[in-house]
C-alpha positions as CSV (number, residue, x, y, z in Angstrom):
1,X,0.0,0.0,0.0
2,X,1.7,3.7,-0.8
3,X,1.4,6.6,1.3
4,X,-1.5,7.7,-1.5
5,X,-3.8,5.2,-0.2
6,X,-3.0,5.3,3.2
7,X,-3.2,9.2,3.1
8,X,-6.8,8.9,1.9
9,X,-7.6,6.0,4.5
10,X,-6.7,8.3,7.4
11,X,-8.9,11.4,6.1
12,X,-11.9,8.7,5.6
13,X,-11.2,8.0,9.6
14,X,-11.1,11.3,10.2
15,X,-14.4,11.8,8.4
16,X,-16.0,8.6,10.4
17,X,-15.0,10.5,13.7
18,X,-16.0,14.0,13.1
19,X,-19.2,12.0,11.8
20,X,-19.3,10.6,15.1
21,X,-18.6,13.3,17.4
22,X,-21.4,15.9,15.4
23,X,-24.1,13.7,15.4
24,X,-26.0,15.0,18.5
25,X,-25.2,18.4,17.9
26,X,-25.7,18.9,14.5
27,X,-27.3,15.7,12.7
28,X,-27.5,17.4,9.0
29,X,-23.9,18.0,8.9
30,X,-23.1,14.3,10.8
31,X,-25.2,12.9,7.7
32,X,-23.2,15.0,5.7
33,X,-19.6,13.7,7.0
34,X,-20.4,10.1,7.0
35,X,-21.5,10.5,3.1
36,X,-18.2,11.9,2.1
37,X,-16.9,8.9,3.6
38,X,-18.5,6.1,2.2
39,X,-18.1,7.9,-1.1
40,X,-14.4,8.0,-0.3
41,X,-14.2,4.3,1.3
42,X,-16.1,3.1,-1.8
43,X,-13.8,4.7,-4.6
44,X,-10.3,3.4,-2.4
45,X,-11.8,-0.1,-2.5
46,X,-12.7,0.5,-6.5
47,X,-9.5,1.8,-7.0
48,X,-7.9,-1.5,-4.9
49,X,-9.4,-3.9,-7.1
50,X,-9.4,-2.1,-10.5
51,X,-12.7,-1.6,-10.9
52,X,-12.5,2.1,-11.8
């Protein structure tokens, strides 16, 4: 795995957790953050296999 990848894993995380941490506060914008990453989680696995 290159530091590409591993870069992108780390923001996804990132995303998961601020997803996490907002979604009592501010459910819209907790919504919003896990979306971005399952969008992101979905193209790295694509782009693992070679199906994009």
């Amino acid at each position: 795995m290159n530091r590409g990848y591993a870069a992108l894993y780390l923001i996804t995380a990132v995303f998961f957790y601020l997803g996490w941490k907002t979604r009592k506060t501010n459910p819209l914008l907790s919504t919003a953050l896990y979306t971005v990453a399952i969008i992101i989680t979905a193209l790295l696995i694509g782009g693992h296999f070679g199906l994009l």
